[in-house]
N, C-alpha and C positions, 0 to 999 in steps of 0.2 A: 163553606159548604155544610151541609148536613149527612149525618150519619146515625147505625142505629147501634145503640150500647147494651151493655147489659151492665146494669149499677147494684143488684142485690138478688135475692131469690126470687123467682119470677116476678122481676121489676124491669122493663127493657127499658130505654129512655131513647128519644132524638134527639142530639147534642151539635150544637154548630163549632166547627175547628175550621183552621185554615186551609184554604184551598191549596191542592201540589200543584210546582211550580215543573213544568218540562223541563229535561234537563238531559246534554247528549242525545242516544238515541233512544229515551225515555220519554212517550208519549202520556199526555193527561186526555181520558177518556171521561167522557159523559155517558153517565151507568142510565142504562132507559131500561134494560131488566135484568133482576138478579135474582134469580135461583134460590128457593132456600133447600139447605141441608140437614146435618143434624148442630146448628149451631142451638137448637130449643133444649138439649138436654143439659147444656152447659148454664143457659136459662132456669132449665126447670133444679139445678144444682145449687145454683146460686155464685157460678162463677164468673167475677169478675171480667169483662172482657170489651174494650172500645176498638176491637179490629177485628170485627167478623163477616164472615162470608167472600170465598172460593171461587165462585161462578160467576160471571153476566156476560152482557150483548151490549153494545154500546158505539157511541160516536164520537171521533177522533175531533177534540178541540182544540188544541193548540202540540206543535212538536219546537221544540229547541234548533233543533236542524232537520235539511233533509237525512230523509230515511224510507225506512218501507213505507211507512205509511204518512197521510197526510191528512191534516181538518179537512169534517165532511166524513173520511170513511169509516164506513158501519164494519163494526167488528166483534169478534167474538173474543172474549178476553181468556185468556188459559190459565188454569191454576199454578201455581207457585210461584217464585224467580228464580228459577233454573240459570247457573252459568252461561250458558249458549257457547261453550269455546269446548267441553272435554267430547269425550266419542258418542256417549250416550245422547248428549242433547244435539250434535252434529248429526247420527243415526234417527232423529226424531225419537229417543225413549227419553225424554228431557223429563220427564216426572220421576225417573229414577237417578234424577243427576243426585250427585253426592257431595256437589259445593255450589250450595245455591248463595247467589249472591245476598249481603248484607245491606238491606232493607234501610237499615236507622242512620249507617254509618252514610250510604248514599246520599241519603235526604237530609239528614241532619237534624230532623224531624219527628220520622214514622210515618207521616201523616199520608194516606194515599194509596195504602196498601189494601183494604179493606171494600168489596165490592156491594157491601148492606151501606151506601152510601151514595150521594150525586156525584162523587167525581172519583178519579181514583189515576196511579201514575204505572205505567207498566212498557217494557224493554219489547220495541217494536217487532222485534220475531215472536213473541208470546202475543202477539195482535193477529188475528188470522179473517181477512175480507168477507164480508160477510155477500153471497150473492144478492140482486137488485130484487128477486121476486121473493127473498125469502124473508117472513115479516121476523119482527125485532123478536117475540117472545119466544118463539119456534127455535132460532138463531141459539136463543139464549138455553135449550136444553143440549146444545151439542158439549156441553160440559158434563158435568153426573148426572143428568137426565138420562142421556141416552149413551154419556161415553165409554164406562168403564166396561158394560153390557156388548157394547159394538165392539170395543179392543179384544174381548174374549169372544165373542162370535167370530171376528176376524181371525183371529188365532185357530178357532179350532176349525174353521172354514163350513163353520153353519149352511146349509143349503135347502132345498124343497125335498131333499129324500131322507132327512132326519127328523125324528122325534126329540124335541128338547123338551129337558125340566128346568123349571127354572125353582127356586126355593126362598121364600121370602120376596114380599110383594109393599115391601117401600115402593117409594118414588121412583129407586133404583133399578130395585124389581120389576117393576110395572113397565120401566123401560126397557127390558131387556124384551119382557114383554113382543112390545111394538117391535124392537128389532128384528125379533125371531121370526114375527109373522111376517114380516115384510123380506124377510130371505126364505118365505115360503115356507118356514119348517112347521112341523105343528106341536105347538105347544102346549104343557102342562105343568099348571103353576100348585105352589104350594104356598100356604099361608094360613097363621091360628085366625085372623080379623078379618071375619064375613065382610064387612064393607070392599076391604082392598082383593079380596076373592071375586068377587060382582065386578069390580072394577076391571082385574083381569078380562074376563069374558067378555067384556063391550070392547078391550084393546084388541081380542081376537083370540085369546087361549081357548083352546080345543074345549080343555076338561081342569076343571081347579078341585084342589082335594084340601080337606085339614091336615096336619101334621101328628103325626104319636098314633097309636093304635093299630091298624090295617091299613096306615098309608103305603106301607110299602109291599104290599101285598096287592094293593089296590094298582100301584104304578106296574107291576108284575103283570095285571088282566088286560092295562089297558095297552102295554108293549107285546101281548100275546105271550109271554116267558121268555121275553129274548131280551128286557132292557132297553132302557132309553139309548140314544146312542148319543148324545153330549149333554152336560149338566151344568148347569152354573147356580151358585150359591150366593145370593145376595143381600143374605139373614144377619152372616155373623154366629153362627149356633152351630158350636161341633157335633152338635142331632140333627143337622140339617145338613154339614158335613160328611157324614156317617150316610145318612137317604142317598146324598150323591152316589156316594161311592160303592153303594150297597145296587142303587136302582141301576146305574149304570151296565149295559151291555160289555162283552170282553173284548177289547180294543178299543174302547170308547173313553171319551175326553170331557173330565172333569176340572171345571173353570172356577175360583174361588176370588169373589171379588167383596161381601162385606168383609167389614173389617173387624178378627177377632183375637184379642190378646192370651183366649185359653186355648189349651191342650186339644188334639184331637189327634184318636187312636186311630193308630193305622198299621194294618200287619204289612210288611212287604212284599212278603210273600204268599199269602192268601188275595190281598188287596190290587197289587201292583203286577208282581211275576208271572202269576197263576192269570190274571184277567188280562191284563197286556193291557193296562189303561192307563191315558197321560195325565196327570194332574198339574194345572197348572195356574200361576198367580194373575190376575188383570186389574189394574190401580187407573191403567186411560188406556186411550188406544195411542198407539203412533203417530206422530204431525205429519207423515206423508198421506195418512190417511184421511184428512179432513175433508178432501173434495168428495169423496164418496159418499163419510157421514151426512153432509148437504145435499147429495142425490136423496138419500133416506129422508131426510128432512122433507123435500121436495117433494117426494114421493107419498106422503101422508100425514096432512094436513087435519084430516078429522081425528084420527087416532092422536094424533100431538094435542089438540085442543080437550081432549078427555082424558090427557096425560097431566095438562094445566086443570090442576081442581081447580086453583083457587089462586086469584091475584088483592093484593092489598099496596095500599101506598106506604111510603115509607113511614108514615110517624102511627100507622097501627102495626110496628113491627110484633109486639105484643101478644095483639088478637092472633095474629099469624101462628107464633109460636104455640098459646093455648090452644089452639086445632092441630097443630101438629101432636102436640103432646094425645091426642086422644084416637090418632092412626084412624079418623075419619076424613084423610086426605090423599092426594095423591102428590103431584109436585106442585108447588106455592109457589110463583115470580111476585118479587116487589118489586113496584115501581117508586123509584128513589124523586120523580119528578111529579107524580099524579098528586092532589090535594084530597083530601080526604072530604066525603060527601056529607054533608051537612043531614 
């Protein structure tokens, strides 16, 4: 099979390895779309990497035994390998498991783990059916397209009588986006990149602002002085951290899903005690939840196709990456099977 690498500083490569072999209740899935993430900054680093990408949609070609699933079904592939046996992955919060199974020791290999690829091998409860009307690429944002975004809407139970902010307008953000409108609330995005600002507004955000100066001043007019009433962060930026927790209404529900390794101040008792607000972490949603995600799916079809900036085949993983790098994108699916157009 083929896959896409990354060999030097923004050098990707297409490299052919052996195909995974089914094995147990370990299905070999054929990658038809894969998501990209931020695997371009490891690119644009110059780090080493022949096992990249998290996400896709795909078709069951061969299993070892029966199991859940069989050749033929279209599925959506789940990130990680999660145990399936402790309470967390039995309760569907299988992304917080804390003894995921070993990958290299299984296979003997590595090889298969990796979804910037045609083929790939994954433990049939992390294979989730994909409905018959819902086309492959759509299927394939029920991963960080739209999931970390829906986990945290579901949590803090987003509805048509709230004001969300949403803060940072990646791929991620722009999903939360779609979600928010699609549970009726209205929303207001934050972003420093005029393009993914524009882009907002065609997903259906009320009002997009800049960041830094009278932003928060600006979310103040447009909540009438009463605050947003839920927030999610999808920057990574504890100044964007800070917007939440500052914009946010008193008893209202702040949700933090980019991923950030610095500091952010927080008094408790100005911030928490005194406002009466919940803050809280979202990484996916719950696997009980995936039939609903697919209603969402289902339910908006135009807004998902203007969530897909941009699709490329797999041997321009490259080009892919140098458009991500310049945030005039929104989310990118590669296809691992498409041939590149002459």
């Amino acid at each position: 099979m083929l896959k896409a690498s990354i060999i030097a500083k923004k050098q990707g490569a297409v490299v052919e390895v052996p195909d995974p072999i089914a094995k147990e209740n370990w299905a070999v899935v054929k990658i038809l779309a894969a998501p990209m993430c931020t695997e371009y900054k490891a690119y644009l680093a110059g780090q080493v990497n022949a096992f990249l990408g998290h996400e896709a949609m795909g078709e069951v070609v061969d299993v070892a035994q029966a199991c859940r699933v069989a050749p033929g079904d279209r599925v959506v592939v789940m990130p990680s390998y999660a145990c399936g046996r402790c309470d967390l992955c039995i309760g569907g919060e299988y992304i917080h498991c804390e003894d995921s199974l070993d990958f290299n020791a299984f296979t003997n290999n590595g090889e298969g783990r990796a979804t910037m690829a045609q083929l790939m091998l994954k433990p049939d409860w992390l294979l989730r059916k994909v409905p018959k009307d819902v086309p492959d690429d759509y299927a394939a944002l029920a991963c960080c397209g739209l999931g970390p975004t829906f986990g945290a809407i579901q949590r803090m139970a987003v509805s048509s009588y709230d004001t969300l902010l949403i803060t940072g307008l990646g791929p991620v953000g722009l999903g939360g986006v779609v979600n928010g409108v699609y549970r009726g609330a209205r929303v207001i995005a934050v972003d420093a990149h005029p393009w993914r600002r524009q882009r907002a507004l065609e997903l259906g955000a009320d009002a997009v602002l800049e960041p830094g100066g009278n932003c928060l001043e600006a979310l103040r007019d447009l909540s009438k002085d009463r605050g947003v009433d839920k927030a999610i962060d999808c920057s990574g930026n504890p100044q964007a951290h800070r917007l939440c927790i500052d914009a946010v209404r008193r008893g209202g529900d702040v949700a933090f899903v980019g991923e950030c390794s610095d500091e952010t101040s927080i008094c408790i008792s100005r911030d928490m005690i005194r406002k009466g607000i919940r803050l809280i972490g979202s990484w996916h949603y719950n696997m009980a939840d995936f039939s609903r995600l697919m209603a969402t799916v289902r339910a908006v079809p135009e807004q998902l196709e203007r969530l897909i900036s941009h699709r490329f085949p797999l041997e321009k993983v490259s080009e892919a990456w140098d458009l991500q790098a310049t945030g005039e994108c929104a989310k990118i699916i590669l296809k691992p099977w498409e041939k590149a157009r002459v």
